[in-house]
Structures are given as structure tokens and as C-alpha cells.
C-alpha positions in Angstrom: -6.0 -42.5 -6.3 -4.1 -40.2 -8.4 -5.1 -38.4 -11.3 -4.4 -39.6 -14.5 -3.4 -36.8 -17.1 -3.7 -38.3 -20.9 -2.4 -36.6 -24.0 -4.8 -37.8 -26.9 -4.3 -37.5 -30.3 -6.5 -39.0 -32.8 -8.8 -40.2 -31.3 -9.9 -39.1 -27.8 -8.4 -41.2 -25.3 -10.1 -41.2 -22.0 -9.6 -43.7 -19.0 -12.9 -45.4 -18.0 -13.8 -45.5 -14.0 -12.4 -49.1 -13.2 -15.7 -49.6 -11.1 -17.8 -49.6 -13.6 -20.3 -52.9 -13.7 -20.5 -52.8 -17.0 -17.2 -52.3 -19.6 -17.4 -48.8 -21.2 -15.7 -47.7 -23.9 -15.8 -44.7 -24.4 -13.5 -44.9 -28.2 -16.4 -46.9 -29.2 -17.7 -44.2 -31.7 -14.4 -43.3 -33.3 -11.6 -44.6 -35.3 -7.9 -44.4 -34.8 -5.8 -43.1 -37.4 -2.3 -42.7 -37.7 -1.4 -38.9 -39.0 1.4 -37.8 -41.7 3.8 -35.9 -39.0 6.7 -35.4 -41.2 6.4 -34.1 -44.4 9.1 -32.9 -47.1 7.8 -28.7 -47.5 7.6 -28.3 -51.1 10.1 -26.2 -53.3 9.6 -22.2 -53.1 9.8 -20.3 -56.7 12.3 -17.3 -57.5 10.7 -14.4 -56.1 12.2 -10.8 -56.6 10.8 -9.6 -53.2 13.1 -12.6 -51.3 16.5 -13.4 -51.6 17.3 -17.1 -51.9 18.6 -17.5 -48.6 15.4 -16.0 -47.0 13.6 -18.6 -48.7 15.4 -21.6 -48.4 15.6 -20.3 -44.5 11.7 -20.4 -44.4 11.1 -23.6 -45.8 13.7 -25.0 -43.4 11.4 -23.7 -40.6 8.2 -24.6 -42.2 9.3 -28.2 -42.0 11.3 -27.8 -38.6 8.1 -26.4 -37.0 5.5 -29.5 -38.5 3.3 -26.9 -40.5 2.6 -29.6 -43.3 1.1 -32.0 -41.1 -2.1 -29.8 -40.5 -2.0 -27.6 -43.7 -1.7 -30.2 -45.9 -4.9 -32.7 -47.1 -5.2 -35.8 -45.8 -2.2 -35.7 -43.6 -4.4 -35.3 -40.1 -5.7 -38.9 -41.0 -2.1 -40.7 -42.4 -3.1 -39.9 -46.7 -1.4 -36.8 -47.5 -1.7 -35.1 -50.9 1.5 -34.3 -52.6 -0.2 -31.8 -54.6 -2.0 -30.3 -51.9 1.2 -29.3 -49.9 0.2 -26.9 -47.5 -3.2 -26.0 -49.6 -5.1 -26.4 -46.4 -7.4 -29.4 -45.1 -10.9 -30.8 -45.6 -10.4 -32.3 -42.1 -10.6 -30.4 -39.7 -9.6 -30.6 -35.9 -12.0 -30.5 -32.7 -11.2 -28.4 -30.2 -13.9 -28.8 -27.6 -14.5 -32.5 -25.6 -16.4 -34.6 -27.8 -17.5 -36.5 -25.2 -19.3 -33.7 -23.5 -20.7 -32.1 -26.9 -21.6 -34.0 -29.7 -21.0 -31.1 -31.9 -17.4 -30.1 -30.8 -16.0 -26.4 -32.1 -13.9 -27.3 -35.1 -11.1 -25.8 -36.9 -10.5 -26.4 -40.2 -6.2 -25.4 -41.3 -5.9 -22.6 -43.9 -4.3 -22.5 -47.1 -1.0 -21.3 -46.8 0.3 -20.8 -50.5 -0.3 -17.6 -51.7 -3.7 -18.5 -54.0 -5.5 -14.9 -53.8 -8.7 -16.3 -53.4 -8.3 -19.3 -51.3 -4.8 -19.0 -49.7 -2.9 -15.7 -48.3 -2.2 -14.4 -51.7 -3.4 -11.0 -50.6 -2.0 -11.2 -46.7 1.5 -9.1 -46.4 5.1 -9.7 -45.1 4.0 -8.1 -42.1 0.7 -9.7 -41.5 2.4 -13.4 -41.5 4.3 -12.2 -39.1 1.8 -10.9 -37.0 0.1 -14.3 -37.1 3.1 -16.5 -36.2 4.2 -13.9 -32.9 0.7 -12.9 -31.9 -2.0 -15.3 -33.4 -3.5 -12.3 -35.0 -5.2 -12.8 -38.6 -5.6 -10.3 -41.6 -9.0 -9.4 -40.2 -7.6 -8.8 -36.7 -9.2 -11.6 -35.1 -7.6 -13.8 -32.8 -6.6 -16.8 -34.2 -7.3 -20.0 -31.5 -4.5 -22.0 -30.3 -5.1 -25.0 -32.6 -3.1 -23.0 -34.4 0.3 -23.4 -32.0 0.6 -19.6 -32.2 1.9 -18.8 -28.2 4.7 -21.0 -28.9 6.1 -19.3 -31.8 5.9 -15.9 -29.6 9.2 -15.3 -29.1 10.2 -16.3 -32.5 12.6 -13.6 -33.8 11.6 -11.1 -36.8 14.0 -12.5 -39.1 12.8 -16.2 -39.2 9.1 -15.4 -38.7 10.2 -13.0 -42.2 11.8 -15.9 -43.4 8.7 -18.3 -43.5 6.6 -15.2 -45.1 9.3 -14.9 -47.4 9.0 -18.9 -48.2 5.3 -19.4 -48.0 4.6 -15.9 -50.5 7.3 -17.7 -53.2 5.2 -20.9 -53.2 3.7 -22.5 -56.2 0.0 -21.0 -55.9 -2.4 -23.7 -55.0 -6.6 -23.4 -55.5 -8.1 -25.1 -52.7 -10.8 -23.6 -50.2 -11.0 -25.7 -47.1 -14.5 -25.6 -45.2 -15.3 -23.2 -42.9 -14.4 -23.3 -39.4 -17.6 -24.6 -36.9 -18.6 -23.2 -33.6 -19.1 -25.6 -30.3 -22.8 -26.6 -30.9 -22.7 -26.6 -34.2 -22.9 -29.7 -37.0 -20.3 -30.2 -38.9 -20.8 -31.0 -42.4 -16.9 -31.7 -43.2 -14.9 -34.9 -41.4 -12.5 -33.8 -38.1 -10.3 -35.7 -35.9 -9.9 -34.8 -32.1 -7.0 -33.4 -30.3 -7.0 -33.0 -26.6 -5.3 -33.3 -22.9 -8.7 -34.7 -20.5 -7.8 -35.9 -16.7 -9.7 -38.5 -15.1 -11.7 -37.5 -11.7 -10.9 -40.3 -10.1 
């Protein structure tokens, strides 16, 4: 028999062993929902560090590339915020198999206007950049790939500049999203699950 591969997104989806005596479902503890996958990127502000064109550029890319439809609340479950355009989300994404740990690792997506305290008010240029290429965070820690950084690798300098430019000349937005959770651990804020599983059958 040949192996099924299955792309899931929101929830799980996971083919059940057609021998089976009794009918399994295995979707039976979640709910499907319908995520916000294109969204408008909101309007940058004058900003005397960026020319116009550098930020009209990044917004252009910020929407090309999807950002909104993780970094923006509600839009992972279909309800997304206006005002919360790219503030960050209070639901997060699993990124372990939920139907091996009932506690999957969870990731919850940053604020990406330039709040100082919640956001990356205080990241540089040059640290945005780092983060889009190379996955790397203001810490130095590597981001995990939830965050689709190895495909934005060989993005060039002057567009991964660009959406620094765009993202630093936001409108600043307060919102702190929950903290990211380990495999094992509970989760105290809602997630949905994203995932590839193949059958072994």
C-alpha cells in the first residue's frame, strides 16, 4: 500500500488504518477553523531613517510574503483584529504531533510593530535582517522554523532592509502575546496545529 503524505492545517489531519473494527477518529478532539490568509498590511508612518520608497517596498513584501496571517490576532482561527495588525497573536501554533503529546511545543507569533516593550521597538535595521536571512533573534537564539525563516534565506539585503524599513515606521501597537511553551508543557493560551504526518500503512 502506498504511503499517504498529508499536509494539515488547522486541525491535524491524520488518515485512520482502514482495518480498524471500530471507526476512529482521530479529529474527534479538535475543531476546524478557517484562517485569515490574506490580509491588507497596514499603512507605515513618515520615518526620517526610511525613504518612502523603502517603505512602501516593505509593506509590499510584508503582504506578498503572508506575515499578517500569523502576526496578527485572531487571524490563525478566521477573526482577525484590524487594530491588532501585526501586534502578535494570543494563539499560538503547535509544532510538535498532538497526537503523540498531549502537550505539543507551542509558538506563540511576535509583535512586529516597533512597541519598545512588547514589539521590536528596540531591535535594529540590521537585526531584522538577521532574522528574516538566518532565523537569528536579538538574543542570538535560533528562531524555530514556524517562523518560515530558511525560505527567506536567500532573500537579498535590499528587500529584507525594506521590510525593516516598513515594520520600524509602523504605527506602535501595545500588545504582549504569551510566552512561547516547550513540548511537555501545558499551555495556558489557545493554539491551532500545523503539520505534514505520513501514514504507516
Amino acid at each position: 500500500m502506498k504511503k499517504l503524505i498529508l499536509i494539515a492545517t488547522l486541525p491535524v489531519l491524520i488518515t485512520a488504518c482502514a482495518s480498524d473494527p471500530a471507526p476512529y477518529n482521530p479529529l474527534d478532539e479538535f475543531e476546524q477553523v478557517n484562517p485569515a490568509t490574506m490580509l491588507e498590511s497596514p499603512e507605515s508612518v513618515p520615518n526620517n531613517q526610511f525613504t518612502a520608497e523603502q517603505r512602501e517596498r516593505g509593506r509590499y513584501l510584508v503582504t506578498l510574503l503572508g506575515c499578517g496571517s500569523c502576526h496578527t490576532n485572531g487571524a490563525l482561527v478566521g477573526q482577525p483584529r484590524a487594530d491588532q495588525l501585526l501586534a502578535g497573536s494570543d494563539w499560538g501554533i503547535a509544532y510538535t504531533n498532538p497526537l503523540q503529546e498531549i502537550n505539543p511545543g507551542v509558538v506563540y507569533p511576535g509583535n512586529l510593530t516597533p512597541d519598545p516593550e512588547t514589539g521590536i521597538g528596540n531591535w535594529s535595521v540590521a537585526q531584522i535582517v538577521a532574522m528574516l536571512r538566518t532565523g537569528m533573534d536579538n538574543h542570538g537564539e535560533q528562531t524555530l522554523p514556524i517562523m518560515p525563516w530558511p525560505a527567506y534565506h536567500e532573500i537579498v539585503v535590499d528587500d529584507a532592509t525594506a521590510i525593516a524599513a516598513y515594520l520600524k515606521s509602523l504605527p506602535a501597537v501595545r500588545h504582549e502575546v504569551p510566552g512561547n511553551v516547550a513540548p511537555g508543557q501545558r499551555a495556558s493560551s489557545p493554539y491551532v496545529h500545523f503539520g505534514v504526518y505520513q501514514s504507516r500503512e
